[in-house]
Structures are given as structure tokens and as C-alpha cells.
C-alpha positions as CSV (number, residue, x, y, z in Angstrom):
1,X,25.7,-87.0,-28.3
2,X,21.7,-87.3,-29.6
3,X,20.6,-85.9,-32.4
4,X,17.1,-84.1,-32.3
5,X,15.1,-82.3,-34.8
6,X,12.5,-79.4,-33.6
7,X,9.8,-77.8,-35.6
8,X,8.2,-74.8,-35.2
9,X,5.2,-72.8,-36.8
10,X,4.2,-69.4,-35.1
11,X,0.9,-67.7,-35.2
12,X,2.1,-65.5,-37.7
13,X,1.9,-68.3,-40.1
14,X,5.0,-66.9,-41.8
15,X,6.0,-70.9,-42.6
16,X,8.1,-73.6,-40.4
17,X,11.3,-73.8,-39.1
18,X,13.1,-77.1,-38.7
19,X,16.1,-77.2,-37.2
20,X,18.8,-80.0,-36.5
21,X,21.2,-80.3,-33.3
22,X,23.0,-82.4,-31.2
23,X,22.2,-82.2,-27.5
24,X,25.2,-83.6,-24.4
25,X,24.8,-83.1,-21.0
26,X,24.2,-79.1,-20.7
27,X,25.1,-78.3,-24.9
28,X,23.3,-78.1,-27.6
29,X,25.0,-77.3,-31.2
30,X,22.9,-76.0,-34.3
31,X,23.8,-78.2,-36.9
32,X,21.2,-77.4,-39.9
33,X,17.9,-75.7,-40.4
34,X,15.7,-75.2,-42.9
35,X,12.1,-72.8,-43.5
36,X,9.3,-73.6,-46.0
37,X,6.4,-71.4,-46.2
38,X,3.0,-72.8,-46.0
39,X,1.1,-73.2,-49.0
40,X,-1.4,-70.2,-49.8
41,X,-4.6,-72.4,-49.5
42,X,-3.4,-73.9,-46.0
43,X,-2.4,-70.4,-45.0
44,X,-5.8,-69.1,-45.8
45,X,-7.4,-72.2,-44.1
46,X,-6.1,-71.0,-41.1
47,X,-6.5,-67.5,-41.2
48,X,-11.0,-68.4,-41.7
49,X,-9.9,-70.8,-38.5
50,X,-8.3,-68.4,-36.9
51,X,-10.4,-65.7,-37.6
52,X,-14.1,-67.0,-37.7
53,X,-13.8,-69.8,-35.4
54,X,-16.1,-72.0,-37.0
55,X,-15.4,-75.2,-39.4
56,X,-16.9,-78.4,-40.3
57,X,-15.5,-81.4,-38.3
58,X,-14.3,-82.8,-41.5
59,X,-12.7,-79.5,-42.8
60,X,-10.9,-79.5,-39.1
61,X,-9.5,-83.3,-39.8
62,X,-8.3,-82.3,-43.6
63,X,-6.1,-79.6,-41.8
64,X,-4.8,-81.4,-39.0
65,X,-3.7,-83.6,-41.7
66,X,-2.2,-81.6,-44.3
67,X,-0.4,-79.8,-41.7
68,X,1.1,-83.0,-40.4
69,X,2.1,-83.3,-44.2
70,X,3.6,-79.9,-44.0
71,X,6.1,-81.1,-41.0
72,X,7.1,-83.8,-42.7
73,X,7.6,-82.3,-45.7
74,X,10.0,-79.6,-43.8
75,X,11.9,-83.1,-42.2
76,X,12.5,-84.4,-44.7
77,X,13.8,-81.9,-46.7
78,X,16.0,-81.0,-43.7
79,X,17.6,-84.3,-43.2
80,X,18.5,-84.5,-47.0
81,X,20.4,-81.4,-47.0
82,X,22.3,-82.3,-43.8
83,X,23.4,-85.6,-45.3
84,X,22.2,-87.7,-42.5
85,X,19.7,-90.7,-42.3
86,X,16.3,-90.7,-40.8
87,X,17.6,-93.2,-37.8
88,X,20.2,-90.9,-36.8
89,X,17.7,-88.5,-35.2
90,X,16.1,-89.7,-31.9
91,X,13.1,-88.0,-32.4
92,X,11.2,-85.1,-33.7
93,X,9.9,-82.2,-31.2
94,X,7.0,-80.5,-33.0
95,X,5.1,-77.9,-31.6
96,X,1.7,-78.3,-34.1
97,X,0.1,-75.3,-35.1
98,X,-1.8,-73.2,-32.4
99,X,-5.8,-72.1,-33.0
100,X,-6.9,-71.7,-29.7
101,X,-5.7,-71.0,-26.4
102,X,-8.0,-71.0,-23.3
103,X,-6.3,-72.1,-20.1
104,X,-8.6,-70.1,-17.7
105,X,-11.9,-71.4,-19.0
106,X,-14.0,-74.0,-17.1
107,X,-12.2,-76.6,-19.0
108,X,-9.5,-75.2,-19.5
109,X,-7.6,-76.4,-22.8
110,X,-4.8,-75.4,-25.7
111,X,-5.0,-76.6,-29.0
112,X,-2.7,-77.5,-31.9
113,X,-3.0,-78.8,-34.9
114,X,-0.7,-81.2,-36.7
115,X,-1.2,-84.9,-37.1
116,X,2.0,-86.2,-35.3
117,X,0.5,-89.9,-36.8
118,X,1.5,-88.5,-40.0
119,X,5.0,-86.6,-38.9
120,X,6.0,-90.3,-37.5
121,X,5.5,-92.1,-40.4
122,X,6.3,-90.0,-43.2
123,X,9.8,-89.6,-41.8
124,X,10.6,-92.2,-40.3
125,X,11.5,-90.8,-37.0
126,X,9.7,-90.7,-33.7
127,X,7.4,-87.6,-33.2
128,X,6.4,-85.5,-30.1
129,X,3.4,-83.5,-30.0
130,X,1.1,-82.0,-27.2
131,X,3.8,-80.6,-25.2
132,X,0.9,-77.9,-23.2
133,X,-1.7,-80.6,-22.2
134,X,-0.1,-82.1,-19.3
135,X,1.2,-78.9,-17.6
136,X,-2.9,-77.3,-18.3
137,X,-4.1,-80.7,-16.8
138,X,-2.3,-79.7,-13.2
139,X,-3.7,-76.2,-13.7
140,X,-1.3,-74.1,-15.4
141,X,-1.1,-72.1,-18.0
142,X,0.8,-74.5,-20.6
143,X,2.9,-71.7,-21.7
144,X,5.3,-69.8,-22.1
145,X,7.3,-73.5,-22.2
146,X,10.5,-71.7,-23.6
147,X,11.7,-70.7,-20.4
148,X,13.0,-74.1,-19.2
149,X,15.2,-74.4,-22.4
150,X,15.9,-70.4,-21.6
151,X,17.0,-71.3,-18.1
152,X,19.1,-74.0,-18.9
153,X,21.3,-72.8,-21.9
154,X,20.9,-68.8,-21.6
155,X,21.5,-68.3,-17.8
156,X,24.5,-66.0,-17.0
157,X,26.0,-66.1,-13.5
158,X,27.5,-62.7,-14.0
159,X,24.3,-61.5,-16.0
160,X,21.3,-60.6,-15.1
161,X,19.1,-61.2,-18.5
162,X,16.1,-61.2,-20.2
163,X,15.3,-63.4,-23.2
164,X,12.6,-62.0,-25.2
165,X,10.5,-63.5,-28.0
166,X,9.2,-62.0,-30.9
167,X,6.9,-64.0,-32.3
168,X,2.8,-63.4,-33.0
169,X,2.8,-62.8,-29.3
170,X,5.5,-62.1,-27.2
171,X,7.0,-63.3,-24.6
172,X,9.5,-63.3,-21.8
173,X,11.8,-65.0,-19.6
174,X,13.4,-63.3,-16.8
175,X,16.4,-65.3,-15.9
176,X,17.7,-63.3,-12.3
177,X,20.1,-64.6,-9.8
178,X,17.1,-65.1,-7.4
179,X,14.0,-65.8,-9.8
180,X,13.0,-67.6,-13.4
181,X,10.0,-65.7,-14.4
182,X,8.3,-66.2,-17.8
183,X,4.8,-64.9,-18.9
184,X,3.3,-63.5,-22.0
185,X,3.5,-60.1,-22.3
186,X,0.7,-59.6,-25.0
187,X,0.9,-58.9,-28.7
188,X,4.1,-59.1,-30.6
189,X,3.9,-59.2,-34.5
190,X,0.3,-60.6,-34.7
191,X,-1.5,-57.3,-34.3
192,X,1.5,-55.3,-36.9
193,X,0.7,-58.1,-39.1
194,X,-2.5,-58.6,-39.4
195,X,-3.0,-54.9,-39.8
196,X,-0.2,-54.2,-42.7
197,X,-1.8,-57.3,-44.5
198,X,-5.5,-56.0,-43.5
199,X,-4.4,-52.6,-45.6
200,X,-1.8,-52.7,-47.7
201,X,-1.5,-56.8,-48.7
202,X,1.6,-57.2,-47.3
203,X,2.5,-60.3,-45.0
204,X,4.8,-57.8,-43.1
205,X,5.9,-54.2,-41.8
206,X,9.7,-54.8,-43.5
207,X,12.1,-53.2,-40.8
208,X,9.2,-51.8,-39.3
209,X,9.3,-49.1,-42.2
210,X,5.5,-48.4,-42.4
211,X,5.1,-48.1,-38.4
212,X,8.0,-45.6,-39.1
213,X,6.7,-43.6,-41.4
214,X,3.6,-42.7,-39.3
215,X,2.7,-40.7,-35.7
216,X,1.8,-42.0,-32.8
217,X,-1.4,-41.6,-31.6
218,X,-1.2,-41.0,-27.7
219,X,-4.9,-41.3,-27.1
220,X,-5.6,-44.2,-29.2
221,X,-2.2,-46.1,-27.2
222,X,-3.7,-45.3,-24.2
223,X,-6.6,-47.1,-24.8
224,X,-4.8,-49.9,-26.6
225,X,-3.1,-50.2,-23.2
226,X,-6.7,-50.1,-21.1
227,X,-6.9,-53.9,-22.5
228,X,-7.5,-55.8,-19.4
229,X,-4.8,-58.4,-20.5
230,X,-2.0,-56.0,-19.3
231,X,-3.3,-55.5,-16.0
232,X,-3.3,-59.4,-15.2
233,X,-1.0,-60.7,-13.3
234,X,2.1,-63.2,-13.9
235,X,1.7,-65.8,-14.6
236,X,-0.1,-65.2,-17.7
237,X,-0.2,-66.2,-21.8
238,X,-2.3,-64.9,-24.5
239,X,-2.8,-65.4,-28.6
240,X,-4.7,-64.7,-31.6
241,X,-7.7,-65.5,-29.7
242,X,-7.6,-61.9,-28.1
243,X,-5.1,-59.9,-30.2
244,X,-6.5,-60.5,-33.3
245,X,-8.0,-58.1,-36.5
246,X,-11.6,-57.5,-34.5
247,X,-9.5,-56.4,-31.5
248,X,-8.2,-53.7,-33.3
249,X,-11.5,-52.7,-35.0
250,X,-13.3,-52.4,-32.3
251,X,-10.4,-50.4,-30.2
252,X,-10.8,-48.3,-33.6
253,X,-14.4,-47.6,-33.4
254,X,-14.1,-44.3,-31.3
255,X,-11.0,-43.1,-33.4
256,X,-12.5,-42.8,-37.4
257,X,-10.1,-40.4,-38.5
258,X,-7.1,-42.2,-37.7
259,X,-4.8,-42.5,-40.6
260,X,-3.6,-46.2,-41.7
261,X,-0.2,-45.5,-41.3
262,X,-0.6,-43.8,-37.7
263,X,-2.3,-47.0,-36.8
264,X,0.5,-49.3,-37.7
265,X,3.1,-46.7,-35.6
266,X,0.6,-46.9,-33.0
267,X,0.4,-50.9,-32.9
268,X,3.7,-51.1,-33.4
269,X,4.2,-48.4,-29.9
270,X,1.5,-51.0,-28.4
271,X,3.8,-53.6,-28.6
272,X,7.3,-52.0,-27.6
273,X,5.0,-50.4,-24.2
274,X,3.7,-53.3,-22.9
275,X,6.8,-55.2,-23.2
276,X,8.8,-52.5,-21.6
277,X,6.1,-51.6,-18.6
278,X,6.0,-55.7,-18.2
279,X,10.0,-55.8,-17.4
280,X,10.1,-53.0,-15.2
281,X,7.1,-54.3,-13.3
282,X,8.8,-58.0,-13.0
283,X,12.8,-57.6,-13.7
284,X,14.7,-55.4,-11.7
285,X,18.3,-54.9,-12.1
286,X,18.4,-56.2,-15.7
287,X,21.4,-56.0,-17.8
288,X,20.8,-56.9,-21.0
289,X,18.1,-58.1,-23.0
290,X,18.4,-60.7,-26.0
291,X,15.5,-60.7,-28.6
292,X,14.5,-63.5,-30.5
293,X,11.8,-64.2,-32.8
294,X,10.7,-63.0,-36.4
295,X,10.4,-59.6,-34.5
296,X,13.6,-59.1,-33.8
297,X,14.4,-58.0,-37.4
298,X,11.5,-55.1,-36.8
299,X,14.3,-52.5,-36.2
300,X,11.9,-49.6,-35.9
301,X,10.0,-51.9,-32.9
302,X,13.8,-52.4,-31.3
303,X,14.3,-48.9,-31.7
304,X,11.3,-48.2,-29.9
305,X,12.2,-51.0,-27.3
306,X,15.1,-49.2,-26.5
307,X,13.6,-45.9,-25.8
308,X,11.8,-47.2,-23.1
309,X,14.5,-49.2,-21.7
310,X,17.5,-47.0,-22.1
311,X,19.8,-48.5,-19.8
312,X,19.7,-52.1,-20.9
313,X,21.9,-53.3,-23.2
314,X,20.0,-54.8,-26.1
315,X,21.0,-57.8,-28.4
316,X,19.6,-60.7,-30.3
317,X,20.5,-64.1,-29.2
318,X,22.9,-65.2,-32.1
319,X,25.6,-63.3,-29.5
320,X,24.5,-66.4,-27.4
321,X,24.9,-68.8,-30.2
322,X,21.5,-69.6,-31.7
323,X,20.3,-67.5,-34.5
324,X,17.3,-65.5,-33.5
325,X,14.9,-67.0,-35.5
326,X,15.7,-70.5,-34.5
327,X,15.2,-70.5,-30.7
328,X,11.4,-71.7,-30.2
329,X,12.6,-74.6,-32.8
330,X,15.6,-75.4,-30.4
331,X,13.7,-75.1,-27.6
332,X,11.4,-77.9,-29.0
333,X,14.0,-80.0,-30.6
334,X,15.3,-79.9,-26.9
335,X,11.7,-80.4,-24.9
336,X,11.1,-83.5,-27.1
337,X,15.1,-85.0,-25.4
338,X,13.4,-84.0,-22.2
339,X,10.4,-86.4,-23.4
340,X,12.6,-89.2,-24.3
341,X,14.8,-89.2,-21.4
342,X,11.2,-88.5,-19.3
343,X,12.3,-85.6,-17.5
344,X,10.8,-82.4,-16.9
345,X,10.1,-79.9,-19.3
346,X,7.8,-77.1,-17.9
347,X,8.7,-74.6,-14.9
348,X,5.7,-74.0,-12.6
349,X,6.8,-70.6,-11.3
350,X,6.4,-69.6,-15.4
351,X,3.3,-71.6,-16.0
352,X,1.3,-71.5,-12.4
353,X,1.5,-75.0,-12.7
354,X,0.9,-77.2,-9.3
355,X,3.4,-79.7,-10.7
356,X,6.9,-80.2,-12.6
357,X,5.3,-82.4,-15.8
358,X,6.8,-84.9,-18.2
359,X,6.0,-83.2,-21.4
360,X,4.4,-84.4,-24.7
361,X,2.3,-87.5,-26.4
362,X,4.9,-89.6,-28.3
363,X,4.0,-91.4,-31.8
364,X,6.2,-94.3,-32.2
365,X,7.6,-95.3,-35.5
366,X,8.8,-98.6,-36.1
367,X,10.1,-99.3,-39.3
């Protein structure tokens, strides 16, 4: 039994997750986690990134720094509280901060940040990083990557399922008794986000109350749902890039008298729609759906999730034994054993990848 750590920060840039487990043959056991926020400054770094695309060269190296600071930081303090040493864990499975996504361009490319130089030696524990490059490099779309770790420890003989994530952007995996499918469906919590902290300050819609408290706008959801995203086929993946604050603006632009609040319930409809038209295009015969993801405690968005999909039976994945909010960190702790034992880690038929690929640049630590 190995011992692996996986970090994970989200577009949302809510914080970091760190979780422990242990990983034998086909189980893997939870064993401590911990979340630290990001510090404001780095948090609004990011966001100017994020939003304006444009930043010195040296600006660019301070964060990819400071971020790999962050990690560490989040290690470290998660190895203390489990009472273990450093060179108990085999290695650390970090998935870096994401600030752009384009693997349809010319030269194609996905990029996170996070110096896994730093990670490796301020822990003392071998990092993993780059986890998308190899499977863009044979021409896929280097995510969604969750569906292998979906497939291997959510499958259900008896069960035909659907794992979906709640994170900035959502995503599925369809996990059938004839198909593993995966794609990303389009925004999740990014656009709700952004556009609660746009007008009211907050980071977050709590329970989804503000979206609740306002109408839907039919007319402004249908042309929401016009974006040509929806309409591509699987396999696909998305971010910030697209569904960001602009986006919304400019959707906005023909609709002035929209109230704030009716926005939010119309985002928030956005969201629960596309997911729900995605399924029924690509899952048939599903059975039940388990949500993870800082979405999955949006209970007016699961609410709305279920109206359009009345017949499955909907859960989070703690009823599958990994807290919701933990599974991309899992998944990560679990794609960096894949590293170290060099086998596969991406699923072409999710990715549109020509080839099964090794995943993830290793920084060695030796002590």
C-alpha cells in the first residue's frame, strides 16, 4: 500500500485542496485532507490573468512561483496534521493552476501554473505536474482527465451512472455498460461566480439562494444556450477562456432591463440546461447521477438539475466513498501513481486522443 498526496486548485480560485490516501491494486482510502484559501493578492493576480490576458514575463514567473509556494504550503500543512513523514508519500500529484486552455488552436496548448521545482523541494516529496501535455501532443483534448480515475473506482456493473463535476466548468463522465464517455459540458460555477462577485461582492451564490430568489428569463436562456460551444460535438472541454465575465456582458447587451438577480436565476438555469440536454444527448438509460465538485452544495442548481432529469436518481459521491469536494484531488493523487508506476492515465474515447499516454513531467527530490 503507497501513500500519495493530490492537490487541486479549480478555476474558481476558491483555494486548494490536498488530500492524503493510500492506493492497492483497485482501492484507494481517503486518509486526510486539508483546504487553504489563496491569499487575496494572488487571488487577484489571477483574476487580471484570467481576465485581461496580458502580463509581464516577469509578473508571469513571480506567480508561477508563489503558487508553487502555495502547494507546498498546503503539503506541508497536510502531512503535519496526519502525523506522518515527508518520505512516507511517494509522490505528490498536482494539477497547477489553469489560465488558458486552447487545444483546437494551430498549436494547440493547455496551461498551468505552479512551479513543481518549488513543490519538490519545499516538501520533500517528489512532484507531478503537466498531466495535459502529453495527451494534447497526440491531438487530444487533454481533458476532462477525471474519467480514467472515474472508470476505475466509480464503475457499477449493476449501474448505469453518471459522475458529474461541479467545478468552474463542468464536466462529465458517462460510465455505461457499453461506453466511457467524458466531455465538458460548459460552464458550471464560473459564470454564477463571477457574476454574484461582479454585483454583489460575494465569492459565491450560498445554496444557490440569490439564483433562487429571482425569474428566469426564457429569452435571455435561449440565447445563452445559442453559444456555439453547446452545439460541438463530444469530445470536447472548455474554461474561463470562453465562459468568463465578458461572455456574459456581451450575451447581456440586447437584454438592458434585466434585473441582477434574474440574471443570476438565469445563469444558474444556463448551467443545470446544458448539463441536462448534454446527458440525454450522450447517456441513455442512466440510473443515477453522482455530483461532485464545489457545485454540488448549490442546492437550488441540484434542484434545477433534477427538474430536467426527473427519473434519475441523484446523489453526491460521498454515497461512493469520497467526499464530494475531494474527487478532482483524488483523481490527481491517483494519476500521479499512474505516473510512477508509468502506466496510462488518459482515455482517448474522453479526450479524442490518437494514443493511451503516460501522464505528467516528474521533479525529482533527493534529499
Amino acid at each position: 500500500m503507497s501513500k500519495y498526496i493530490g492537490v487541486m486548485s479549480g478555476t474558481s480560485l476558491d483555494g486548494v485542496d490536498a488530500v492524503l490516501v493510500s492506493i492497492k491494486n483497485d482501492n484507494v482510502e481517503v486518509i486526510k485532507s486539508v483546504s487553504h484559501d489563496f491569499p487575496s493578492d494572488l487571488v487577484n493576480d489571477l483574476k487580471r490573468l484570467l481576465e485581461e490576458g496580458i502580463i509581464s514575463l516577469q509578473k508571469l514567473g513571480e506567480i508561477n512561483y508563489r503558487l508553487g509556494l502555495v502547494y507546498a504550503n498546503c503539503v506541508n500543512d497536510l502531512i503535519l496534521k496526519a502525523g506522518i513523514n515527508s518520505d512516507e508519500v511517494t509522490a505528490i500529484g498536482c494539477h497547477g493552476q489553469t489560465v488558458f486552455h486552447d487545444p483546437r488552436s494551430k498549436y494547440p496548448f493547455s496551461m498551468q501554473l505552479g512551479d513543481g521545482n518549488v513543490l519538490a523541494a519545499k516538501t520533500g516529496v517528489d512532484a507531478i505536474m503537466d498531466f495535459r501535455g502529453m495527451d494534447i501532443a497526440f491531438g487530444g483534448e487533454g481533458a476532462p482527465l477525471t474519467p480514467a480515475f472515474h472508470q476505475e473506482f466509480f464503475k457499477e456493473q449493476n449501474e448505469n451512472r453518471v459522475i458529474l463535476n461541479l467545478g468552474g466548468i463542468a464536466n462529465v463522465t458517462v460510465l455505461n455498460e457499453d461506453k466511457i464517455l467524458g466531455f465538458d459540458t460548459g460552464p458550471a460555477n464560473c459564470l454564477i461566480d463571477l457574476w454574484i462577485q461582479n454585483e454583489l461582492g460575494k465569492q459565491f451564490d450560498k445554496n444557490g439562494d440569490w439564483a433562487r430568489s429571482g425569474n428566469i428569463h426564457s429569452e435571455l436562456l435561449t440565447h445563452f444556450m445559442n453559444e456555439d460551444y453547446f452545439k460541438l460535438k463530444a469530445p470536447k472541454s472548455t474554461g474561463k477562456e470562453l465562459f468568463n465575465l465578458e461572455w456574459i456582458k456581451e450575451k447581456l447587451v440586447d437584454f438592458p432591463n434585466i434585473s441582477n438577480k434574474d440574471v443570476q436565476a438565469t445563469i444558474t438555469e444556463l448551467t443545470a440546461r446544458s448539463i441536462a440536454e448534454a446527458i440525454h444527448l450522450y447517456a441513455s438509460n442512466i440510473d443515477a447521477m453522482y455530483i461532485c465538485g464545489g457545485g454540488a452544495f448549490n442546492l437550488y442548481l441540484r434542484e434545477r438539475l433534477s427538474h430536467y432529469m426527473p427519473k434519475i436518481k441523484i446523489s453526491t459521491t460521498s454515497d461512493l466513498g469520497i467526499p464530494e469536494q475531494l474527487v478532482e484531488a483524488v483523481a490527481f493523487a491517483w494519476l500521479a501513481h499512474q505516473r510512477v508506476n508509468e502506466l496510462s492515465g488518459n482515455l482517448p474515447s474522453v479526450t479524442g486522443s490518437g494514443n493511451t499516454a503516460i501522464l505528467g513531467c516528474v521533479y525529482k527530490y533527493i534529499g
